[in-house]
C-alpha positions in Angstrom: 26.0 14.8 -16.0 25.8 15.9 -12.5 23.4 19.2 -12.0 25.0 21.0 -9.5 26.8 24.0 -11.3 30.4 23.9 -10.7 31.3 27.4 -9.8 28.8 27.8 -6.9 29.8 27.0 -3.4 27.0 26.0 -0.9 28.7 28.1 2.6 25.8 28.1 4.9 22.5 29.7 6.2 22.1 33.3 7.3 19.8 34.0 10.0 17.6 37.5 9.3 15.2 39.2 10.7 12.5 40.4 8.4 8.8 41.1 8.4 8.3 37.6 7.8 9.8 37.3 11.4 13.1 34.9 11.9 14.5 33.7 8.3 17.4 31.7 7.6 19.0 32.6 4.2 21.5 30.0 2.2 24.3 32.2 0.9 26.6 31.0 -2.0 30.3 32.1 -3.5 30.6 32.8 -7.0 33.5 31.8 -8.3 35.1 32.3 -12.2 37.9 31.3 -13.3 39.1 30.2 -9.5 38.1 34.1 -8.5 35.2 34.9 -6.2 33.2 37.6 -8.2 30.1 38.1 -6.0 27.9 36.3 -3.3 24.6 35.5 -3.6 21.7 35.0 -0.7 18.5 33.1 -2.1 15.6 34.0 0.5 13.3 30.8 1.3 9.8 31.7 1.0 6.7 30.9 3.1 5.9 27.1 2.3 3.0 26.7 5.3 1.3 28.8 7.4 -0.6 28.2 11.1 -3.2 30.4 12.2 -5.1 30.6 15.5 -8.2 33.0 16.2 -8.4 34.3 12.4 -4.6 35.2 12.3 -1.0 33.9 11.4 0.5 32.4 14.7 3.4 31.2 12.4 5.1 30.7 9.6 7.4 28.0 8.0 10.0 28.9 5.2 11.1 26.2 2.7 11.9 25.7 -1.1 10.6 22.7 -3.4 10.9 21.4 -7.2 9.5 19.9 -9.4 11.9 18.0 -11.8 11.6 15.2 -15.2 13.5 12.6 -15.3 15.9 14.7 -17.8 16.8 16.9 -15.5 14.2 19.6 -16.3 12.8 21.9 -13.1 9.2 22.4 -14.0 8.5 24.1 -11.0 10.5 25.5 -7.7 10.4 27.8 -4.8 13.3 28.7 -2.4 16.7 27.6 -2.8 16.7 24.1 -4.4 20.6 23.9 -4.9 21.2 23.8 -1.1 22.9 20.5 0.4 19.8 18.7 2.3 19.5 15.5 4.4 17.0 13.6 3.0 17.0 11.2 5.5 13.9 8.4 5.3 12.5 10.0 2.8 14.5 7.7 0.2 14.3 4.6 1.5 13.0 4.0 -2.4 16.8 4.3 -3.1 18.1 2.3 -0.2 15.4 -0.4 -1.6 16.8 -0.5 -5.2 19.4 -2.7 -4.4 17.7 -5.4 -3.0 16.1 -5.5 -6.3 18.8 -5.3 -8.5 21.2 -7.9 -6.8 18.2 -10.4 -7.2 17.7 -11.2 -3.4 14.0 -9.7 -3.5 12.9 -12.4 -6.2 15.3 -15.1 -4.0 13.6 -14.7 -0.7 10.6 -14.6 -2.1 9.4 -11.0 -0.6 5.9 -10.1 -1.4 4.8 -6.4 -2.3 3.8 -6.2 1.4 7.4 -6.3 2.5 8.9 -4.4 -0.1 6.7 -1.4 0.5 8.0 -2.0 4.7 11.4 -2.1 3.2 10.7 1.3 2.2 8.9 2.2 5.6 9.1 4.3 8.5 6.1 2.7 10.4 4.5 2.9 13.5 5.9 -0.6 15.0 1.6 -1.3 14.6 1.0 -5.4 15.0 1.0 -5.6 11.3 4.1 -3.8 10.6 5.9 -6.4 13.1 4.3 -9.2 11.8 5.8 -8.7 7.9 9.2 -7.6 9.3 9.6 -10.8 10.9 8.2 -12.7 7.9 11.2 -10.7 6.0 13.6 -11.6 8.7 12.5 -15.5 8.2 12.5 -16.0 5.0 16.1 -14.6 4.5 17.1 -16.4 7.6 18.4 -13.9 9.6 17.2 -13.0 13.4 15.9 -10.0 15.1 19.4 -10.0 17.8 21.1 -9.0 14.0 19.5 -5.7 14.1 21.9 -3.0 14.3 19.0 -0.3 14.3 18.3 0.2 17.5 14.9 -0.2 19.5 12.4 2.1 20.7 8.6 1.4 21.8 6.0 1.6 18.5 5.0 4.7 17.6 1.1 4.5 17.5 -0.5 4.9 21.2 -2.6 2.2 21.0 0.2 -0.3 19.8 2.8 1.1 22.1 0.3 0.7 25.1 -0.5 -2.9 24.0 3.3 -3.5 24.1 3.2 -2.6 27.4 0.2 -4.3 28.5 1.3 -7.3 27.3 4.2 -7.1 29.5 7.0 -6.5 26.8 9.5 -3.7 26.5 11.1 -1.9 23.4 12.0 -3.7 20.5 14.3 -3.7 17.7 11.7 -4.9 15.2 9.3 -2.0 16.8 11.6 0.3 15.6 10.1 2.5 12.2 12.8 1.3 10.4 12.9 -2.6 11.1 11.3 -3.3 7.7 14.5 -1.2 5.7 16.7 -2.9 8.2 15.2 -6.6 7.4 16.0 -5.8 3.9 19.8 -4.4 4.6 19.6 -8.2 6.0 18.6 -10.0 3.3 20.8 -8.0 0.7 23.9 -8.6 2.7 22.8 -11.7 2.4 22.4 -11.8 -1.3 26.3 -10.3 -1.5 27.5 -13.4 0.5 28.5 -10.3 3.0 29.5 -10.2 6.7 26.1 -9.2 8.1 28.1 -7.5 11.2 28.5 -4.0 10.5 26.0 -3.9 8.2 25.0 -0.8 8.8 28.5 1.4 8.9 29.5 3.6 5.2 32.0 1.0 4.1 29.8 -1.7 4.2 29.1 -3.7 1.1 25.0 -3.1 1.8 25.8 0.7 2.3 27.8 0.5 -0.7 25.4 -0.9 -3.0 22.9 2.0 -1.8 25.8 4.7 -2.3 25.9 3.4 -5.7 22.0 3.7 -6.0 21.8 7.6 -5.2 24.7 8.3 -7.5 23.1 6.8 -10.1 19.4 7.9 -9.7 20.3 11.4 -8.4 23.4 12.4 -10.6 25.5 12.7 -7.7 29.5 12.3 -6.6 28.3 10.6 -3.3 32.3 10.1 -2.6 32.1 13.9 -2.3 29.1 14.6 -0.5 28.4 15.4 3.4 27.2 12.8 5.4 26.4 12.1 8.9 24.4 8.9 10.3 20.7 8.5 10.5 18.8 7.9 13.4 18.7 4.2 12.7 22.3 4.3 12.4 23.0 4.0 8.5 24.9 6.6 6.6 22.5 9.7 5.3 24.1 12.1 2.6 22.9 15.6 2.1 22.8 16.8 -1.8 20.2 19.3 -3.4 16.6 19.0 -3.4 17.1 19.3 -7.6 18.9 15.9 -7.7 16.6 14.9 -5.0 13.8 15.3 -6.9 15.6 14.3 -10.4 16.2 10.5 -8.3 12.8 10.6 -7.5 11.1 11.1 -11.4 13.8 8.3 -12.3 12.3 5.9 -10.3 9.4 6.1 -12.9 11.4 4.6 -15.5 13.4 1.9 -13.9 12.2 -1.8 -13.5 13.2 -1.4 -9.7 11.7 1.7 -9.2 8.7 1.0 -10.7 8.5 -2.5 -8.8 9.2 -0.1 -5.8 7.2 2.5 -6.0 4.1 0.0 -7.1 4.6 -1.7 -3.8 3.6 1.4 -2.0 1.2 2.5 -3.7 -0.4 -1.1 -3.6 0.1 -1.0 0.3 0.4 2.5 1.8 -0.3 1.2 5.0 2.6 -0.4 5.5 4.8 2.8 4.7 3.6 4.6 7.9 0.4 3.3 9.2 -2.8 4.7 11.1 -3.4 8.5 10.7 0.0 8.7 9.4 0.0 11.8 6.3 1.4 9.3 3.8 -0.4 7.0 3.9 -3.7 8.9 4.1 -2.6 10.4 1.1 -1.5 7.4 -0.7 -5.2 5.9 0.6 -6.6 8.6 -1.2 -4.7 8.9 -4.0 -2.9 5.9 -5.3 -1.4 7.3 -8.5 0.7 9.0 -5.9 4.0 8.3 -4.4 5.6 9.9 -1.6 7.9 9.2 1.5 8.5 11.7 4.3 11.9 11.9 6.2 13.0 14.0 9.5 13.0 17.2 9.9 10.7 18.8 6.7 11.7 16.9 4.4 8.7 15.2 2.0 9.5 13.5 -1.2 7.6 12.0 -4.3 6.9 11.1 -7.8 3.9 10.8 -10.0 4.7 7.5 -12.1 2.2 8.3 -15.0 3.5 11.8 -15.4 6.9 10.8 -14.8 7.8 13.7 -12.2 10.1 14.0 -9.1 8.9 16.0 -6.3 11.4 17.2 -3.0 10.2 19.5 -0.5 12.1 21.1 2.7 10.8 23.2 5.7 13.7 24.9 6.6 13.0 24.4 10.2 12.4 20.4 10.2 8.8 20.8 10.7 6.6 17.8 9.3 3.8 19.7 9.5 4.3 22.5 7.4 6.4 19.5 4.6 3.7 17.7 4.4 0.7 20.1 3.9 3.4 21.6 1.3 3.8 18.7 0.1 0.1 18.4 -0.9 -0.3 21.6 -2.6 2.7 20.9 -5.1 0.9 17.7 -5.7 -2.5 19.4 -6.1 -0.7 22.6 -8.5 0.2 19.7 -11.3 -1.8 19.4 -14.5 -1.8 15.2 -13.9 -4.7 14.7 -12.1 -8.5 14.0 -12.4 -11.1 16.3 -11.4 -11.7 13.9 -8.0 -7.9 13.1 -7.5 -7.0 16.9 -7.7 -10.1 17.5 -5.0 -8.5 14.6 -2.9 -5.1 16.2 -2.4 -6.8 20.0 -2.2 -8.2 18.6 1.3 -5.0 17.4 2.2 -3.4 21.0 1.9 -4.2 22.3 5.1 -5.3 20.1 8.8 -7.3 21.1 11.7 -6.1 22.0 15.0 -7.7 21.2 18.3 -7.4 21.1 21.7 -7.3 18.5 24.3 -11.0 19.4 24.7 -11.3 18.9 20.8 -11.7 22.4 20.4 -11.0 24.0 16.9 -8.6 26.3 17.9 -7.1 27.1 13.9 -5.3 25.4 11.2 -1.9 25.0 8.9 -2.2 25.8 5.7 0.3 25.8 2.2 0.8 28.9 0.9 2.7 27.6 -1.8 
């Protein structure tokens, strides 16, 4: 069963001007019977707000859902049949593989790598330190990266770098953990690691496979384009998106997955990172952010799916979006449901640590 109706076609975003301010509108074609009866613009409301001096300064538009793992949309906002790039936010998908082929038991990786293998970390000495552990026990070298290499993201690890005299790494890169795990799965499927990383790839593959199955989608007919770290990245609806993301509750690898995490939420961003300050906080959470907007989730002992997209790729407004949904389910304890509230909205300061306002869900 695949959940995107049949006789709707996706043909783009509208921009409008309305008292909102600047809105981009997705805009279908309804077709019956092969005839186009009537288009249809769905209007993505406010998911986050930022104010400064007592007032709105701006506003971000988006759309989420909530989904079971049958398919069922609990709860939504905005246009949720809209192709989307996910991007990072499911490396849980691109980790099921290395599951399910058996290389994760034959290396010998420990929760701690798993939950890099689903990371987009801040290159912080700890975060090298396991993704060369992964790299080891799999045999493979750092030189096999095909990833790319950029300085680490946290200040204070990026300036030790530098201090120390080195330059930008492959293995600093937010992605070398995924990437070590591409590795050893190649690996595992007695595959030419060269090329690793390009759509017809066995690794890639095995991942295409993955989202078909999780998300109930025809990945052979989906857009794509390549990700930042160079592997292929489809774009399909935030429904199925969220649908892959409840399944994961109910499968051996996703539960091993998504229990990695939550064991070791450091390791899935790092220091002052949103996820894993949110994972800190709440454990019985699980939830992955990806470039522009995009936040992503499940709550394993409720068995829900959670996708959420700020129309104009803004982290900020995903991920205090991101918390309200969390915080508007019935799943929670008293102290949990407090936990994420706090999370909903972030203070902003100057470079004089000023309070200057804040962003807000408005979900």
């Amino acid at each position: 069963m695949v959940l995107m109706p049949n006789k709707k076609r996706y043909i783009g975003l509208e921009t409008r001007i309305t008292t909102r301010g600047i809105v981009a509108v997705p805009c279908y074609l309804i077709f019956a019977n092969n005839n186009l009866i009537k288009e249809v613009n769905v209007q993505n409301p406010v998911i986050a707000e930022v104010t400064r001096g007592g007032i709105v300064e701006s506003r971000h538009t988006g759309a989420f859902c909530v989904v079971d793992g049958e398919g069922r949309v609990l709860k939504s906002a905005g246009d949720i049949e809209a192709p989307v790039f996910p991007r990072s936010a499911i490396k849980a998908f691109q980790c099921v593989p290395l599951i399910e082929s058996g290389a994760a038991d034959r290396f010998g990786f420990s929760e701690e790598e798993l939950a890099l293998a689903c990371a987009s970390h801040n290159g912080e000495a700890e975060h090298v330190h396991v993704a060369r552990s992964m790299l080891k026990k799999a045999e493979n070298k750092e030189d096999q990266y095909e990833c790319g290499a950029h300085w680490p993201i946290e200040i204070e690890a990026h300036h030790q770098a530098v201090k120390d005299g080195g330059k930008a790494l492959r293995i600093h890169n937010s992605c070398s953990g995924k990437h070590a795990g591409m590795l050893a799965l190649a690996r595992q499927l007695g595959a030419d690691p060269k090329g690793y990383v390009k759509i017809d790839h066995p690794v890639q593959r095995a991942i295409a496979k993955a989202i078909a199955g999780y998300c109930d989608v025809d990945v052979a007919k989906l857009a794509w384009g390549i990700d930042g770290c160079s592997v292929p990245t489809w774009a399909f609806p935030l429904r199925n998106i969220a649908l892959g993301f409840a399944r994961l509750t109910e499968t051996p690898a996703g539960i091993r997955i998504t229990a990695a995490v939550r064991n070791h939420p450091f390791m899935v961003a790092g220091t002052g990172r949103f996820g894993t300050r949110l994972m800190q906080a709440v454990p019985r959470a699980f939830i992955k952010g990806g470039a522009e907007g995009v936040y992503c989730g499940c709550v394993p002992h409720a068995g829900l799916g959670i996708a959420v997209k700020c129309d104009d790729g803004a982290g900020r407004a995903a991920e205090t979006a991101m918390a309200e949904v969390l915080a508007s389910l019935d799943v929670w304890t008293e102290d949990e449901k407090q936990k994420l509230t706090e999370l909903t909205k972030s203070e902003l300061t100057n470079w004089n640590k000023l309070n200057v306002g804040e962003i807000h869900a408005v979900i």
